[in-house]
C-alpha positions in Angstrom: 0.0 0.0 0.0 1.7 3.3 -1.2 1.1 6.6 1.0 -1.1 9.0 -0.1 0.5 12.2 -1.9 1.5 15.1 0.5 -0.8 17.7 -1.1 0.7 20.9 0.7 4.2 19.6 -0.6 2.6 19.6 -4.1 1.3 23.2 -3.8 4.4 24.2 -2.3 6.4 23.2 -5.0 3.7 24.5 -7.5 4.0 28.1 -5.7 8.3 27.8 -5.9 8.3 27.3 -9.8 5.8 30.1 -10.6 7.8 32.3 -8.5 10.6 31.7 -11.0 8.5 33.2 -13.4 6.3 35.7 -11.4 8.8 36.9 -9.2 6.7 39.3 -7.5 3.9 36.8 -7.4 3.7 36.9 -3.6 3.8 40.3 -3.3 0.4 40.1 -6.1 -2.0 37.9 -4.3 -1.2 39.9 -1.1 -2.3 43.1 -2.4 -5.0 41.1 -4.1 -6.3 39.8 -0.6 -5.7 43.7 0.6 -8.1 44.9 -2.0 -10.6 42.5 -1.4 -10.3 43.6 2.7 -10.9 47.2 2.0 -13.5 46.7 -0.7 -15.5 44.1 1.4 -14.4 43.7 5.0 -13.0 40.7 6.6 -15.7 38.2 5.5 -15.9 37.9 2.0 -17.8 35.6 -0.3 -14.9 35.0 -2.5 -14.4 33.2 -6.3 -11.5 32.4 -7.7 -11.9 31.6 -11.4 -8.6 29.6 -12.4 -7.7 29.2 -8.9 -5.7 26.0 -9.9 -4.5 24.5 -7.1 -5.3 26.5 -4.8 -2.3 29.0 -4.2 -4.5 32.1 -3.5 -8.0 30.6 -1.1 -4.7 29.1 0.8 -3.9 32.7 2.0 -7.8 33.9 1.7 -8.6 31.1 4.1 -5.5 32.3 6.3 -6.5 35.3 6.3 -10.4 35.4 6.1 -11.4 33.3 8.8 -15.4 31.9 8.5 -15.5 33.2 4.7 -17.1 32.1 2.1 -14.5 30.8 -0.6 -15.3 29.1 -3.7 -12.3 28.3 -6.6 -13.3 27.2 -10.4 -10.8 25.8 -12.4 -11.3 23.2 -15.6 -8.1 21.5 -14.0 -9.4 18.1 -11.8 -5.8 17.1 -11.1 -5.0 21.1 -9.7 -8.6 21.1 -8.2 -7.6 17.4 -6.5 -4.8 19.6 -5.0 -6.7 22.7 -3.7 -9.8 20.4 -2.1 -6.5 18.3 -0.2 -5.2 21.4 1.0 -7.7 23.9 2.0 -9.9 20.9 2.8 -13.2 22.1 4.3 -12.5 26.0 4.2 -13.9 25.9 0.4 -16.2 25.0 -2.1 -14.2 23.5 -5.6 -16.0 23.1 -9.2 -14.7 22.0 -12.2 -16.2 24.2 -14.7 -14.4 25.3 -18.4 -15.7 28.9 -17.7 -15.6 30.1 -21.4 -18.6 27.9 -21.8 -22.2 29.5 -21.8 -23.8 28.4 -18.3 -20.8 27.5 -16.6 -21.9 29.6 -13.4 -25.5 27.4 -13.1 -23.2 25.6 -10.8 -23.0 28.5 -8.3 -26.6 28.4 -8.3 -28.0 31.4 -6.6 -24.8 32.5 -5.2 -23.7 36.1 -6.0 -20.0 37.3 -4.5 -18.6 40.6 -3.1 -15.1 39.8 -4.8 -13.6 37.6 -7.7 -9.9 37.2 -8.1 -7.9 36.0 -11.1 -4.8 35.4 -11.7 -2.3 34.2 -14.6 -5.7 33.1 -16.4 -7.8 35.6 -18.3 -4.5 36.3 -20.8 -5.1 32.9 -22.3 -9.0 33.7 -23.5 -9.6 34.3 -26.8 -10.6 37.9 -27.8 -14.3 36.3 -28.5 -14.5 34.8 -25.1 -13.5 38.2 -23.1 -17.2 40.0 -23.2 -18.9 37.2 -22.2 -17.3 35.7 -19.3 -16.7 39.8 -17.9 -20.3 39.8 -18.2 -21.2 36.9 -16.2 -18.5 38.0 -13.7 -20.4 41.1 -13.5 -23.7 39.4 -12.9 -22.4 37.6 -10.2 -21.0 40.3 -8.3 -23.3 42.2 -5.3 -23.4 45.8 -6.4 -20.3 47.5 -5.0 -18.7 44.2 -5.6 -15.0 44.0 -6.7 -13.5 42.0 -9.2 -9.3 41.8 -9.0 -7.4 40.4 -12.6 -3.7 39.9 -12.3 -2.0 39.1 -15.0 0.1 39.8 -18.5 -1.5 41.8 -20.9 0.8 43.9 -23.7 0.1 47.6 -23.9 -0.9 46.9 -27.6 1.8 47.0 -30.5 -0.7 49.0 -32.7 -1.2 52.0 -30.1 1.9 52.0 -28.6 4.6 50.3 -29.9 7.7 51.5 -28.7 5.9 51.4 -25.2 4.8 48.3 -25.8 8.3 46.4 -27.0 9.6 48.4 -23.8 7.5 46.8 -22.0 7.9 43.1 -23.2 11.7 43.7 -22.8 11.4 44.8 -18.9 9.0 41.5 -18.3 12.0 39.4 -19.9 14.4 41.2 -18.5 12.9 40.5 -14.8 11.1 37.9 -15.0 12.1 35.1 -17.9 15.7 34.4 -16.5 17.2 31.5 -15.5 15.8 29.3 -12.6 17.2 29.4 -9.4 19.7 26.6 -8.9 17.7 23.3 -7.8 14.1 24.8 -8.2 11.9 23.5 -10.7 10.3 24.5 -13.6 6.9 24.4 -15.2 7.6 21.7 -16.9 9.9 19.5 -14.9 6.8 20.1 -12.0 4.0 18.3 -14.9 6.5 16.0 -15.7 7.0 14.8 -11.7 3.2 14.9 -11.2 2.9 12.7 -14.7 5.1 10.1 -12.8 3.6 9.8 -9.8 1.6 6.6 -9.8 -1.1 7.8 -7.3 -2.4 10.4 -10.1 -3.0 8.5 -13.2 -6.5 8.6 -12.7 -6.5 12.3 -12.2 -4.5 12.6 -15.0 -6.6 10.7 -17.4 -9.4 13.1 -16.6 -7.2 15.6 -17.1 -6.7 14.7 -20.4 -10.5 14.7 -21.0 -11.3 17.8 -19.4 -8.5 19.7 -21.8 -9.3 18.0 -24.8 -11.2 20.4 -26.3 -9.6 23.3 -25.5 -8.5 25.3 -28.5 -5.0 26.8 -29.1 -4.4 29.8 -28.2 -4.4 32.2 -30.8 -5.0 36.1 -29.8 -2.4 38.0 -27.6 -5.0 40.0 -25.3 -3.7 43.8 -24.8 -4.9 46.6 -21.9 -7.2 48.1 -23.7 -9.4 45.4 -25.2 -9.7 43.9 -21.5 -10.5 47.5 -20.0 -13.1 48.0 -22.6 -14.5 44.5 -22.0 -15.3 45.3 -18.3 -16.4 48.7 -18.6 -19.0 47.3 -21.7 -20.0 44.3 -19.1 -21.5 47.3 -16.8 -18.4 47.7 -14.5 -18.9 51.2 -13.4 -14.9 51.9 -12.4 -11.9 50.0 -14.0 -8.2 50.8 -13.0 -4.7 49.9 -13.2 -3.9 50.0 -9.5 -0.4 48.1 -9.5 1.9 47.2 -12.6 5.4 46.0 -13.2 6.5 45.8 -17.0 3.1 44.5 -18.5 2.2 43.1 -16.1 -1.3 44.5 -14.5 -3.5 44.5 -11.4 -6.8 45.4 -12.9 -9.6 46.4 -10.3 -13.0 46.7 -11.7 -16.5 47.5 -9.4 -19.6 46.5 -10.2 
């Protein structure tokens, strides 16, 4: 009889390699939490679309005591993860939230805050309106909704800006692991080798299946414009490094 994984070992080394590549990722869902504190007091009914395997309800269940916490993610091998380590301080659904009616499973819930993170950049420009506009729906009024993640400045508008900008994101962020720390890939390839999750990985593979590849390269603009025509009544920049964005939008 093999033991069962250690989950939080899992995470942590999940957290360790996308620091490599998000070195100020810490720093981000901190201020993240911080927003969703002064916007809604200490506690929130929290969603976290894409909340993978859990990095970010971790720290909102540390921090939030007796909230309401809820992460979506299409992932069942990352979701396996979050469910093992936050255990009973959440509520997990797998949902592939570019779908029409992915939120039925909420049922009547409604939120004061939703965080993102490292997720929205890989929608499709079609996909963008809709989901903002169910995110919008499922806000209270006054409700906040937090994005952090890489969008370019736009190459049309501003191109010297924006090659700028892709240069300081390479430039502090795509270097060179730290010696001994994994990657993205050498962390998929250890899970894909662990006996105890081939079932979780077959699923995987039929949950991802029909994902399309990504094909647009979302910029600043067309996700600003995509919240403020899904009825957000304030949108702002309120932290950025290189091209990299901390979008806050109220409902």
């Amino acid at each position: 009889m093999t033991d069962p994984p250690d989950w939080q070992d899992w995470q942590r080394r999940w957290d360790r390699q996308q620091s490599n590549y998000l070195p100020q990722r810490e720093h981000t869902m901190s201020l993240m939490l911080d927003i969703v504190e002064k916007t809604t007091g200490p506690i929130p009914r929290l969603l976290d679309l894409g909340c993978g395997p859990g990095s970010l309800l971790t720290r909102a269940a540390r921090r939030f005591p007796g909230s309401d916490l809820v992460g979506v993610d299409l992932d069942p091998f990352l979701l396996e993860i979050a469910q093992n380590v936050v255990r009973n301080r959440s509520v997990f659904l797998q949902a592939d939230f570019c779908q029409d009616g992915w939120d039925l499973q909420l049922g009547p819930r409604r939120f004061d805050a939703v965080c993102s993170a490292s997720v929205i950049h890989y929608l499709h420009r079609r996909q963008l309106g809709p989901l903002m506009e169910t995110l919008a729906r499922r806000l209270r009024p006054g409700g906040v909704l937090i994005i952090a993640d890489t969008f370019r400045l736009g190459p049309q508008n501003r191109p010297r800006l924006d090659q700028l900008a892709v240069d300081l994101r390479r430039h502090l962020w795509d270097g060179d692991c730290d010696a001994g720390t994994e990657t993205w890939t050498q962390w998929w390839e250890s899970a894909r080798a662990e006996p105890a999750f081939d079932e979780l990985f077959r699923q995987r593979e039929q949950a991802v299946a029909g994902l399309a590849d990504h094909e647009d390269e979302l910029t600043l603009d067309l996700v600003t414009a995509a919240l403020e025509q899904a009825g957000f009544s304030e949108v702002a920049t309120v932290d950025q490094t290189a091209d990299h964005h901390l979008i806050a939008a109220v409902g």
